[in-house]
C-alpha positions in Angstrom: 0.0 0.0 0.0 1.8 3.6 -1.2 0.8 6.6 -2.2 -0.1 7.2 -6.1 3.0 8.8 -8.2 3.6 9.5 -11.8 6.6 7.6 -11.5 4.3 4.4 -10.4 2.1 4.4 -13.1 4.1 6.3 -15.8 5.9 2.6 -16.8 2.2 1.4 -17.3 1.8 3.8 -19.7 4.5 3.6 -22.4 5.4 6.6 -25.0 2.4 7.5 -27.3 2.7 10.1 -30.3 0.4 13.0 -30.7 -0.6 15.5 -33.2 -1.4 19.0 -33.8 -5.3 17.7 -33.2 -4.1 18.0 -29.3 -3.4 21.6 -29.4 -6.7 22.6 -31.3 -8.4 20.2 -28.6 -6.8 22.7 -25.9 -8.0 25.6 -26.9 -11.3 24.8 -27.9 -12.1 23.3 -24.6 -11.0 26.6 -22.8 -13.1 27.9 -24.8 -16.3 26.0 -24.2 -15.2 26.3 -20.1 -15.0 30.2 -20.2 -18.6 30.4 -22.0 -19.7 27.2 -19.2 -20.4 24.9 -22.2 -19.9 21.3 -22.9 -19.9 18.0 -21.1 -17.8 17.5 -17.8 -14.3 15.7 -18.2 -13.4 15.7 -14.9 -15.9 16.7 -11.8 -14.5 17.9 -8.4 -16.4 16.8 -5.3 -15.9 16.7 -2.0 -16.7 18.2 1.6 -17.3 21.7 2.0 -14.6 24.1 2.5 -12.5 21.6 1.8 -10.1 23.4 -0.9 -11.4 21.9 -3.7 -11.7 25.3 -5.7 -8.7 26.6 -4.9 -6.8 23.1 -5.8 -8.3 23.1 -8.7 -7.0 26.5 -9.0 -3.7 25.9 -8.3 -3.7 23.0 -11.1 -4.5 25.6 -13.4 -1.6 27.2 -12.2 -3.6 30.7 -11.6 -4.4 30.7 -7.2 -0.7 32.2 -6.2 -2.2 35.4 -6.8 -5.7 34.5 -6.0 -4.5 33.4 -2.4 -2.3 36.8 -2.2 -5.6 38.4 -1.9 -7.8 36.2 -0.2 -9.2 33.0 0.3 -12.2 31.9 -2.0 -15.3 31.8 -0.3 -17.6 28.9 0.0 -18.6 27.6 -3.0 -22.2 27.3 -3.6 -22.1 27.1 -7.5 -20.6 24.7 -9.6 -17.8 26.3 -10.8 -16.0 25.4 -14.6 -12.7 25.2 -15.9 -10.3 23.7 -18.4 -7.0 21.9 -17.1 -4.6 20.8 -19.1 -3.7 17.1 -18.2 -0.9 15.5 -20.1 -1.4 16.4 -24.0 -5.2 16.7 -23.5 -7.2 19.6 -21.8 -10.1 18.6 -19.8 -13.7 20.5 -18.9 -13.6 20.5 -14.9 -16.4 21.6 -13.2 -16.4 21.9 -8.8 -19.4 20.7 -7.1 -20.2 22.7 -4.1 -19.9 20.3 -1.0 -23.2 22.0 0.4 -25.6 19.1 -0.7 -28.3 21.4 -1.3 -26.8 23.4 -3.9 -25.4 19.8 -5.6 -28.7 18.9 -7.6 -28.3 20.6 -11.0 -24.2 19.8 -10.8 -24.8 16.1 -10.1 -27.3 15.9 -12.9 -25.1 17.5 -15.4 -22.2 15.4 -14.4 -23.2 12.0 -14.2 -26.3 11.5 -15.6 -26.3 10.6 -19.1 -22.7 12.1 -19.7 -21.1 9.7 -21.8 -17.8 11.9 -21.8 -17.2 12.2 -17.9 -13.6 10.4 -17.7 -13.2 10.7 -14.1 -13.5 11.7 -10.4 -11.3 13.9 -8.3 -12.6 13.6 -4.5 -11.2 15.9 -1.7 -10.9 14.9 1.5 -9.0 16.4 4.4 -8.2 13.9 7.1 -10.7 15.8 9.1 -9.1 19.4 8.9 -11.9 21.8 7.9 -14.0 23.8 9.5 -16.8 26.3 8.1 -15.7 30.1 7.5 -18.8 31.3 8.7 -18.0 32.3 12.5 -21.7 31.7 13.4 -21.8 28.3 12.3 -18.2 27.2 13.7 -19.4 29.2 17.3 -22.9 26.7 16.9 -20.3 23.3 16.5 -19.0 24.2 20.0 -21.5 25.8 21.7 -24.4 23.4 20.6 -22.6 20.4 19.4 -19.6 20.2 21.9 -17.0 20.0 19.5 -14.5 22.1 21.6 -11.0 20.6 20.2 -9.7 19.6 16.9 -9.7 16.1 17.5 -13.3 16.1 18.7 -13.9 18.7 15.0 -11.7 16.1 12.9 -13.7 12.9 14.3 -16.8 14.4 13.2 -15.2 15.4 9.9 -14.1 11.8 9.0 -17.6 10.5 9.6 -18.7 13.4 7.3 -16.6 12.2 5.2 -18.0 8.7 4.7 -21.4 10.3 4.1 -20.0 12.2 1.3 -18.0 9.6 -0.2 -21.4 7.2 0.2 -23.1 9.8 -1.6 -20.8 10.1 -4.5 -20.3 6.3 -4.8 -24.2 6.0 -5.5 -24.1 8.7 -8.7 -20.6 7.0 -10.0 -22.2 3.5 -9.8 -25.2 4.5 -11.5 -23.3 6.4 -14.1 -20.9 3.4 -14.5 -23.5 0.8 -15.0 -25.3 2.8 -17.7 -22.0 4.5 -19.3 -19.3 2.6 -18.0 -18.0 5.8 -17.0 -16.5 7.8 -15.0 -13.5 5.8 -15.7 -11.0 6.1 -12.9 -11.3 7.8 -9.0 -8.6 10.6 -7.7 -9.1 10.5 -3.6 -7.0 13.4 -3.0 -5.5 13.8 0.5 -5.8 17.3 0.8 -3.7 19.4 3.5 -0.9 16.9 4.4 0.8 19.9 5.6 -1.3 19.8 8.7 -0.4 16.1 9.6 3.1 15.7 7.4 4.0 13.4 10.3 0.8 11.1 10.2 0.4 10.7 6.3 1.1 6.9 6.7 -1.8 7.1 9.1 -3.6 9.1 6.6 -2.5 6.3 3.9 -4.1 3.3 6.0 -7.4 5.4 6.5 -7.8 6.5 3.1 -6.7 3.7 0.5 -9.2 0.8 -0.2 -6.5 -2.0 0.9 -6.5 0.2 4.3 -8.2 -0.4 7.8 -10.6 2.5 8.3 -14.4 2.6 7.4 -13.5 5.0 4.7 -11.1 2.4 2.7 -14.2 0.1 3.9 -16.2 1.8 1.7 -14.1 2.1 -1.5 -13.4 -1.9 -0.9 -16.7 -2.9 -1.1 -17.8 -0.3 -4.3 -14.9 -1.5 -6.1 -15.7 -5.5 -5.4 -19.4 -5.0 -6.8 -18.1 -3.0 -10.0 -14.7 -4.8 -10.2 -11.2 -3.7 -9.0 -10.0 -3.7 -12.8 -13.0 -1.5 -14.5 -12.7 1.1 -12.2 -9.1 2.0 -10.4 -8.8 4.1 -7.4 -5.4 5.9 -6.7 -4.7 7.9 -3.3 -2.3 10.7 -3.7 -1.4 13.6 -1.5 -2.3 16.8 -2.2 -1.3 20.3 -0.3 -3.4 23.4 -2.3 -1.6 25.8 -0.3 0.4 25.7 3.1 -1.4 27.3 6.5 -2.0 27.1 9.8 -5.4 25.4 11.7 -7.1 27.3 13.9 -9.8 26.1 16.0 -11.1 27.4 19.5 -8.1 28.9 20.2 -6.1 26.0 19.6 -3.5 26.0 16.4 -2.1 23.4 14.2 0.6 24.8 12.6 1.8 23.7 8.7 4.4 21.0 9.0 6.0 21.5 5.5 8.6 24.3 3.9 7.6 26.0 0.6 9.1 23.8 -1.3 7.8 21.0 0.1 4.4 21.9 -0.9 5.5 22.8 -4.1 6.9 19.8 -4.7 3.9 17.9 -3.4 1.5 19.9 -5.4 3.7 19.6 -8.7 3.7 15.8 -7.8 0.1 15.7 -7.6 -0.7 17.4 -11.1 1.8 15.4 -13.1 0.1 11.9 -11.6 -3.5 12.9 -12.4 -2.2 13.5 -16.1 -0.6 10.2 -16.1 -3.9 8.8 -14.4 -6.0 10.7 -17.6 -4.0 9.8 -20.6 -3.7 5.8 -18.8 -8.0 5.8 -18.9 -8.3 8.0 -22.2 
């Protein structure tokens, strides 16, 4: 059990030629993203406030100067972009994490899209909290959830729930499309737990221990480990301290660390594409 890499898969993938058909393909799906037209590629999910925005963001190679301003606010539209993924750029679209704003995404994403290729899920190893003050002051007030470990055990069973949720609209997609094709669980915000991420590893990949990896085990053995593959890779959208109750967590990687990490992470989600093209 290891983390996903490029350099893991990239000898499964072998040298392929391309023509000048991939450039045109580039620009005319940027296209087709700035005017919010088109199929979904790719579709972002994941809890809310969980970064998924700004990773995509950072894939697109864009956020530096989005964060030097200011965080992104929740998300409560689906949100569309084109990422370039190996030779071949993709229509991404961000669902919101706030189930009541999912419908119309979920619909357009997964139901009768023969073109969806895959799934990039976010998950935090428990480390998010809302931005509204209100609503975090109501989780310890009202729901006792005074420290972070108290906040990230709630968070993992929130997790589940979300991944339970997106398991049911990929296996019906799958059994009427066979698609999406592949799954991206990606461990966003190792820099808060650098020193656990073997911990994270066991919780989060389907040959692990946890009630997460549970639940990736048992989709995979109804739909079949081969027809749809699963990789776990770390993720870090950008490097900052946790603050809860007066309690901090600070980042345990240096810039370049996360650099690295997040370079890492782009390079073996193109190598994941062009592998289920």
């Amino acid at each position: 059990m290891e983390w996903t890499t490029a350099a893991s898969l990239v000898i499964r993938l072998g040298k392929q030629g391309y023509d000048k058909r991939h450039s045109i393909q580039k620009y005319w799906t940027r296209t087709k993203a700035y005017l919010d037209v088109g199929r979904t590629q790719v579709v972002v999910t994941g809890h809310a406030n969980g970064g998924k925005s700004i990773l995509v963001a950072q894939m697109h190679g864009r956020a530096r100067d989005w964060i030097a301003e200011e965080l992104p606010r929740e998300s409560r539209m689906v949100e569309v972009d084109a990422i370039s993924l190996g030779e071949w750029a993709k229509l991404v679209r961000v669902l919101p994490g706030q189930t009541g704003y999912r419908t119309h995404g979920e619909i357009e994403a997964f139901e009768g899209n023969e073109e969806l290729e895959g799934v990039i899920h976010v998950v935090n190893f428990g480390y998010v909290h809302p931005r509204n003050p209100v609503v975090a002051e109501a989780l310890i007030k009202n729901d006792g959830l005074d420290t972070v470990e108290k906040l990230r055990a709630a968070n993992l069973d929130s997790e589940i729930q979300t991944l339970t949720a997106l398991l049911t609209d990929v296996r019906k997609a799958h059994v009427r499309h066979r698609r999406p094709k592949w799954l991206v669980i990606a461990v966003n915000k190792v820099d808060l737990f650098a020193d656990r991420r073997d911990e994270a590893l066991r919780f989060y990949h389907p040959s692990g221990q946890g009630a997460f990896s549970k639940v990736l085990r048992e989709f995979q053995n109804e739909v079949g480990q081969n027809n749809f593959p699963i990789y776990v890779l770390q993720a870090c959208a950008f490097e900052t301290a946790f603050n809860w109750n007066g309690a901090t967590i600070d980042s345990g990687l240096k810039k370049q660390e996360q650099v690295e990490i997040l370079r890492e992470f782009v390079e073996t989600v193109a190598v994941v594409s062009e592998m289920h093209k």
